[in-house]
N, C-alpha and C positions, 0 to 999 in steps of 0.2 A: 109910214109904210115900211120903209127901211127897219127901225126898230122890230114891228109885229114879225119880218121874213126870219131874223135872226134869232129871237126869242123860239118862233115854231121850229127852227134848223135845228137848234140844243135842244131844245127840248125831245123832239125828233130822235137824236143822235141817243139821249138819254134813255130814253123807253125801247128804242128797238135794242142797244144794247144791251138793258137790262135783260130784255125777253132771252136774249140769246146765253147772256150770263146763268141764269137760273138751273137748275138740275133739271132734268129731263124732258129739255122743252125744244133739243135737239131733234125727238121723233116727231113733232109736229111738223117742222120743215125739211121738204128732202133738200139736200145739198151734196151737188154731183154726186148723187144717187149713193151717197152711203151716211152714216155717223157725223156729225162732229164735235163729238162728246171730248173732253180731255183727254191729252196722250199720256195719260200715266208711265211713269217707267217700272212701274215697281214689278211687273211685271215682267221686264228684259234685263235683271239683275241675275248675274250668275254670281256664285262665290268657288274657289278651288284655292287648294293648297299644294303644291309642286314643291317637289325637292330636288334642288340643279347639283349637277357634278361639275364642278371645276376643274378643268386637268391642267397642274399648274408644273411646269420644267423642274426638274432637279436643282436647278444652277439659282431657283430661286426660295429654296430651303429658310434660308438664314431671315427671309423678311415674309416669310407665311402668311403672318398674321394680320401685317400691313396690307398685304395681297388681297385678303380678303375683306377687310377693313373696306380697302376702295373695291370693291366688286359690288357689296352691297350698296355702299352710295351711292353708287353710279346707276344702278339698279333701280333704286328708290327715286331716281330723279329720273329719269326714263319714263316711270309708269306717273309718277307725278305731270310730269308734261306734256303723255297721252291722255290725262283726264281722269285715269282710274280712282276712284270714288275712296274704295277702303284699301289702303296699303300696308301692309306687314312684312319686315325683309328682316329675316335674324342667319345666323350662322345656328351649323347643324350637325349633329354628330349621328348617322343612321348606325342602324342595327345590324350586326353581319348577316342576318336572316336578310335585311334590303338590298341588301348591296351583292350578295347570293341568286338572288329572286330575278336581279337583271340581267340581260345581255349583253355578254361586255365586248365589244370590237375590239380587234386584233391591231394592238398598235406595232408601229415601227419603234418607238421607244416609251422606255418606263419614264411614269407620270406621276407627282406627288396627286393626291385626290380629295379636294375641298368639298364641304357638302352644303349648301344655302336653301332654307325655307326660304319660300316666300308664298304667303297668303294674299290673294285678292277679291274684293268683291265691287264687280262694277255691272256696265250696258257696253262695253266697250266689246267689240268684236276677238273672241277668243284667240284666231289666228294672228292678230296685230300683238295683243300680250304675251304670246307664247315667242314669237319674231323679235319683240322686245328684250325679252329677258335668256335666249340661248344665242342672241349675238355678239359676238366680244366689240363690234364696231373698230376692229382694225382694218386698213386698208394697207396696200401693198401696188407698187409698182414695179410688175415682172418684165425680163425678158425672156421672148421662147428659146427655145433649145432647138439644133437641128432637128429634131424627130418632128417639128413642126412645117418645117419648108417641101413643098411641094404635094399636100399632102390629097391626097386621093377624096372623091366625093362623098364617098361612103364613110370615110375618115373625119369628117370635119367636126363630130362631138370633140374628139381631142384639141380643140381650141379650148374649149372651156376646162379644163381637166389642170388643176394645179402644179402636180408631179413635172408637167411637159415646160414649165417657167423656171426660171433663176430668178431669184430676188434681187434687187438694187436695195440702194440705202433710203430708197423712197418709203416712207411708210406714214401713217397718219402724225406723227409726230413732228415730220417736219412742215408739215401745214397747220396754220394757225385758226384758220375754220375750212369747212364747205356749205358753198349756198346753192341751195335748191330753190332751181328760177323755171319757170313753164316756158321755153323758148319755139318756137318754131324751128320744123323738124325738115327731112326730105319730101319731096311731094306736096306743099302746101299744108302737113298737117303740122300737130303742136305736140310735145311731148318735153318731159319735164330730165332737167337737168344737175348733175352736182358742180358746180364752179368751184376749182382746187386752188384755194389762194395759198400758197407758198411764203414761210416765217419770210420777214423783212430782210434777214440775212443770207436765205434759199433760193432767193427771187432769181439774180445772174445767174445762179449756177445751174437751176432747174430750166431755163430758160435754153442755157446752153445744152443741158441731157436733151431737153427736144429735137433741138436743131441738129443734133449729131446724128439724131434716128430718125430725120426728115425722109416720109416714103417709108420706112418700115414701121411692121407690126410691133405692139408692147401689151403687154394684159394687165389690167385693175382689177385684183384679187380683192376681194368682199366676201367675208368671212368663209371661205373654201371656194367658191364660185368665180372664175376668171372673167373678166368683160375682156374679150380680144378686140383692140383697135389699130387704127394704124394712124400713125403721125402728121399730120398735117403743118405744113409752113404756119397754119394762125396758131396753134395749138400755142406758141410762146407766147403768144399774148391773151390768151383765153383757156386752159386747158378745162376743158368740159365732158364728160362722160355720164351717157343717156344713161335715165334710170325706168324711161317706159311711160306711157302717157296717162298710169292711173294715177290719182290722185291719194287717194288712202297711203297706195306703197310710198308715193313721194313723199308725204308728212311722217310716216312712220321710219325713214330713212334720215330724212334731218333730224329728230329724234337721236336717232342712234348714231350717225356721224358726227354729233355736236355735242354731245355730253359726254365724251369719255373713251377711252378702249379700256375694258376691262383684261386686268393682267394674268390672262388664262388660255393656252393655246386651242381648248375646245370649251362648249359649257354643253352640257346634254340634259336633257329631264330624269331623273333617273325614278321617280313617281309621280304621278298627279291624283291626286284624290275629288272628287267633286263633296261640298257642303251644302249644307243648308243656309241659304241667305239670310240675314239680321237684318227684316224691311221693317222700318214699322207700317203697318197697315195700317189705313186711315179711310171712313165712306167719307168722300168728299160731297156727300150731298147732305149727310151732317154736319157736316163742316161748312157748305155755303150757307146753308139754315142756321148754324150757329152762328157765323159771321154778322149775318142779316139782322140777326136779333141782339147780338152785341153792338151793331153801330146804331140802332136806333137805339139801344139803353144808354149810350154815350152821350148822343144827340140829348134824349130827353133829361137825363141828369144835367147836359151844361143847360138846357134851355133854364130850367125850373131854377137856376141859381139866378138870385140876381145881379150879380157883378158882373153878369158877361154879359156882353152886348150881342141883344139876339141877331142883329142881321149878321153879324160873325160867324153865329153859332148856326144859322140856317146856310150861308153859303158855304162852312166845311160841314156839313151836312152832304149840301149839294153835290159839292168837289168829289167826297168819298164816295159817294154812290157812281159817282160818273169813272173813279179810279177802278172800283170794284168791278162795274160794268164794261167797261171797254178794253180792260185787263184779260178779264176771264174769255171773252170774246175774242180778243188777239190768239190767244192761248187754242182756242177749240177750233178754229175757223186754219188757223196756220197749224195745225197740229204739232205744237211746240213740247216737247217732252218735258216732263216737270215731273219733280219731287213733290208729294202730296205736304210732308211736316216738313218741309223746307217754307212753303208758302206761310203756313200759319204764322211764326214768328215774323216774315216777312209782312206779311199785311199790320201786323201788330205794329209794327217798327213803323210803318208809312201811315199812320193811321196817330203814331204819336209825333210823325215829321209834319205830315200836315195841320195836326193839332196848333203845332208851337208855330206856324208857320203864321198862322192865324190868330194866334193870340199873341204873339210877341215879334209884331210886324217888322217893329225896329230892328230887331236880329235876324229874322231870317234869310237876308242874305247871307250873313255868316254860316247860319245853319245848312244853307243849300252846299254852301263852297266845303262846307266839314265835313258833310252826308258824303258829296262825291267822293271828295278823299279817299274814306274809311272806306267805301264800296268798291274802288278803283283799285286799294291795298289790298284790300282782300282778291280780286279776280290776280291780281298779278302775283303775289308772293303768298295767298291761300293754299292749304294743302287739301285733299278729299272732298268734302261737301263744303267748304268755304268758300272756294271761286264761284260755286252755282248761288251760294247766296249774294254774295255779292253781286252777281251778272242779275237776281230777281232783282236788287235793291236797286241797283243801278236806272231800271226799266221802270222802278214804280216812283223815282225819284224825279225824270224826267214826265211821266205821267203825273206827277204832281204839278209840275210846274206848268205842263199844256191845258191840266182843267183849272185850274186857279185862274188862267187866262180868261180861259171861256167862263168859269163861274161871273168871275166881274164883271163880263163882256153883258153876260145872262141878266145877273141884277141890276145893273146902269141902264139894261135898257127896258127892264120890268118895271125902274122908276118912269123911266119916259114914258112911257104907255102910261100909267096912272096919273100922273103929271097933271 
């Protein structure tokens, strides 16, 4: 009995899956009353081209070129660690016509003026790339100026207001990172924080700057915008300054507090142009039909050789039907965004992991622990469309290994039954 319940469970698992995997077999079942066809992205891809102004000090003439050097690096690691799919970051010489054409604010002093493309095309929210790439990621810790004490209620935007601060020698430089941790807030709520860990050698003496302004105001200048706080006794043992309870700003901040200050006292847009996306388009329901009809031509050519041992060749049979089916069902059910030609070579690659898996039993352990590696390299040190293959490879490597389980589980006990 046991045996028959386990046999109909997979079996079960295999067919309703399939149903759901197939192309357009989403209209037949409603599911909370909408779609759950594939989340394509190709669809939420923008591409644009912006050209940034650097406004870089006189007093740093002599090393321009270094200046800019790291401007773009830092730039290109930024949008790289937001996910941005296609990145392009070059240095740029505009046109007097472009440089004419804009509005140029009234500075208090002359400004040497660096010009950087950068082209991007991803899914990534406009407002976080554009956040990304005009903020120098310097920080500063001011003191106010008299004009700030006692200041009237109508008055109090003048907290925030740069001009109204003195600078200390406090600036991102002498901290060694900032960690952004979601800590509990006033009132019982939560809201997400930066922890200011001070270089190894800053520690006493940062320690002591607190303690001297125990009970007074100080400001956390973030790229022209002051946080006014006031000093608290823990503050020497924890110095933390709120960044607000969303989540999006909070990753997009460690981003930019952790990779760099770019050596530029402002960065402005000084054009954006919108392009035309480079998607390739693909009907995925071509594509699952062609899939379909490739694994059975696989199946039937090992079958019809006789060197391979058919109940091998029927249980990765099995296994890949059940990969292909519970995959694509993850995928519509969770409406997981995906790359359509990201997939294809992914399935191809899992389709020859489980082949070898299956035919060269003795090694596939080696093969699983190599598979992970190379999938694990790629999400971590992959640039553009690399991490997302590897994050597929990863999902379909573990889905190899869960139906391999059940296949055997499936045939040992199809023998029992005939037995």
């Amino acid at each position: 009995m046991k045996s028959y319940i386990i046999v109909i469970l997979i079996s079960a698992l295999l067919i309703s899956t399939l149903f759901f995997a197939l192309p357009k077999t989403e209209v037949l079942v409603p599911f909370d009353e909408e779609r759950f066809d594939l989340n394509v992205k190709s669809d939420d891809y923008w591409k644009k081209e912006i050209i940034l102004e650097l406004s870089i000090l006189p007093k740093h003439r002599t090393f321009l070129d270094d200046k800019v050097d790291k401007s773009r690096n830092i730039l290109y690691k930024r949008l790289q660690k937001a996910g941005v799919e296609e990145i392009q970051v070059v240095s740029y010489k505009p046109t007097q016509e472009e440089i004419e054409s804009q509005i140029q604010p009234e500075e208090e002093e002359s400004f040497l003026k660096e010009y950087i493309k950068v082209i991007v095309q991803t899914t990534i929210d406009e407002n976080v790339v554009n956040q990304l790439i005009t903020s120098t990621g310097e920080i500063k810790i001011m003191e106010p100026k008299e004009i700030l004490d006692d200041l009237p209620d109508e008055e109090q935007l003048q907290l925030y207001m740069v001009e109204n601060y003195e600078e200390t020698k406090w600036d991102r430089s002498q901290f060694r990172n900032i960690l952004i941790r979601d800590l509990m807030a006033g009132e019982g709520g939560r809201s997400y924080f930066g922890i200011f860990k001070p270089g190894l050698g800053n520690r006493r003496e940062f320690n002591r700057f607190l303690r001297e302004r125990e009970g007074e105001m100080i400001g956390v200048l973030m790229d022209s915008f002051v946080i006014p706080m006031q000093v608290e006794p823990e503050m020497s043992n924890i110095f933390a300054v709120g960044l607000g309870p969303d989540e999006k700003e909070a990753k997009t901040q460690n981003i930019i507090l952790n990779t760099g200050v770019i050596p530029a006292s402002r960065i402005s847009i000084l054009s954006a142009e919108n392009k035309e996306t480079d998607i390739y388009e693909i009907d995925h329901i071509q594509v699952t039909l062609a899939i379909l009809i490739s694994i059975g031509s696989v199946i039937f050519f090992l079958y019809q050789r006789e060197k391979e041992e058919k109940e091998k060749i029927l249980q990765f049979a099995f296994s890949l039907l059940l990969i292909f089916s519970i995959s694509l069902t993850i995928l519509k059910i969770w409406k997981i965004p995906i790359d359509l030609f990201l997939l294809i070579p992914t399935g191809i690659l899992g389709t020859i992991f489980l082949k070898t898996m299956y035919t060269c039993t003795t090694e596939s352990r080696m093969i699983l622990i190599t598979s992970v590696i190379v999938a694990t390299l790629m999400v971590i040190f992959g640039t553009g469309y690399i991490p997302i293959m590897g994050s597929f490879m990863l999902f379909v490597i573990l889905l190899s290994f869960i139906t391999e389980i059940l296949t055997k589980v499936y045939f040992k006990h199809i023998k029992i039954i005939n037995s």
